[in-house]
FIROGU-933891 format. One record per residue (C-alpha): residue in three letters; x, y, z. Coordinates in steps of 0.5 Angstrom, whole numbers, plus 2048, in hexadecimal, padded with zeros to 3 digits. Example, Ala and Ser with C-alpha at 12.3 -4.5 7.8 and 13.67 -1.06 7.14 Angstrom:
# residues 2
<"Ala" <819 7F7 810>>
<"Ser" <81B 7FE 80E>>
//
This chain:
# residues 54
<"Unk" <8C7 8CA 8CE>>
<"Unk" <8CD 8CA 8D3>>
<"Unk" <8D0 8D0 8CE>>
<"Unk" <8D0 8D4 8C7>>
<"Unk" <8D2 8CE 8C3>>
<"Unk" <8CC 8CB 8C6>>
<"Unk" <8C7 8D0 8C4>>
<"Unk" <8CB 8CF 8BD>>
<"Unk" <8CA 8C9 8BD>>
<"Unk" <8C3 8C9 8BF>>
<"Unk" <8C1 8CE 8B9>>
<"Unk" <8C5 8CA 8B4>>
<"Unk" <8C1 8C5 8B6>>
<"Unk" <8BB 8C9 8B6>>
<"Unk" <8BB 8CB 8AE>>
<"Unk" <8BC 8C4 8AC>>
<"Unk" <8B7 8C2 8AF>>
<"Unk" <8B1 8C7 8AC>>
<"Unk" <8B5 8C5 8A5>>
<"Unk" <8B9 8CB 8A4>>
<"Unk" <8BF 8CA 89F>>
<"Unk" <8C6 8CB 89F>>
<"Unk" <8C7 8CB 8A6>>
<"Unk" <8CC 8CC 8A9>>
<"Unk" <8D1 8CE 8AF>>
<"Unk" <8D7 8D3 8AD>>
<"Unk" <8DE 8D1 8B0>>
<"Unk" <8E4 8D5 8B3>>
<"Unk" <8E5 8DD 8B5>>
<"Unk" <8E5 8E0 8AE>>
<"Unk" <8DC 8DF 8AC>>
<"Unk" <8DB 8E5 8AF>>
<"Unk" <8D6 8E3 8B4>>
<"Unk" <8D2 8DF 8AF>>
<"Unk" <8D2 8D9 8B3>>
<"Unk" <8CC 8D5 8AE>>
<"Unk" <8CA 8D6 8A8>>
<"Unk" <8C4 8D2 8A4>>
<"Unk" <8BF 8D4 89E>>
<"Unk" <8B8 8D5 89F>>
<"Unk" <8B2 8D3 89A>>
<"Unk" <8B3 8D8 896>>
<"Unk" <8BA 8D8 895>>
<"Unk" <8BC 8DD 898>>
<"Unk" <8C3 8DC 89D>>
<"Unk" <8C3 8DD 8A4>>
<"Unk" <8C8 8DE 8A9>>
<"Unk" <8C7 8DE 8B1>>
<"Unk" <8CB 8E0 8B6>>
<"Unk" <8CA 8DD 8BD>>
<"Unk" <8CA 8DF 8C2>>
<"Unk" <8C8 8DB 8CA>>
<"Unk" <8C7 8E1 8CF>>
<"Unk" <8C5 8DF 8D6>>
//
């Protein structure tokens, strides 16, 4: 991963692959520092703030 937007990318992909639904990537500068969002077996919706820290 090259960049931030990779590790987005990654973690999108990562929560489809182990079967989470509604996922999704956030776009422009107005979601609040929510870059993703999916829901989780029981309902409940998530939002993850990535952040690629070297």
């Amino acid at each position: 991963m090259e960049n931030g937007s990779g590790f987005e990318l990654y973690l999108y992909r990562l929560l489809i692959e182990l079967g989470y639904s509604g996922v999704y990537k956030t776009i422009g500068s107005r979601d609040f520092g929510v870059d993703i969002v999916f829901t989780d077996p029981v309902g409940v919706e998530n939002v993850i703030q990535a952040k690629d820290i070297r």
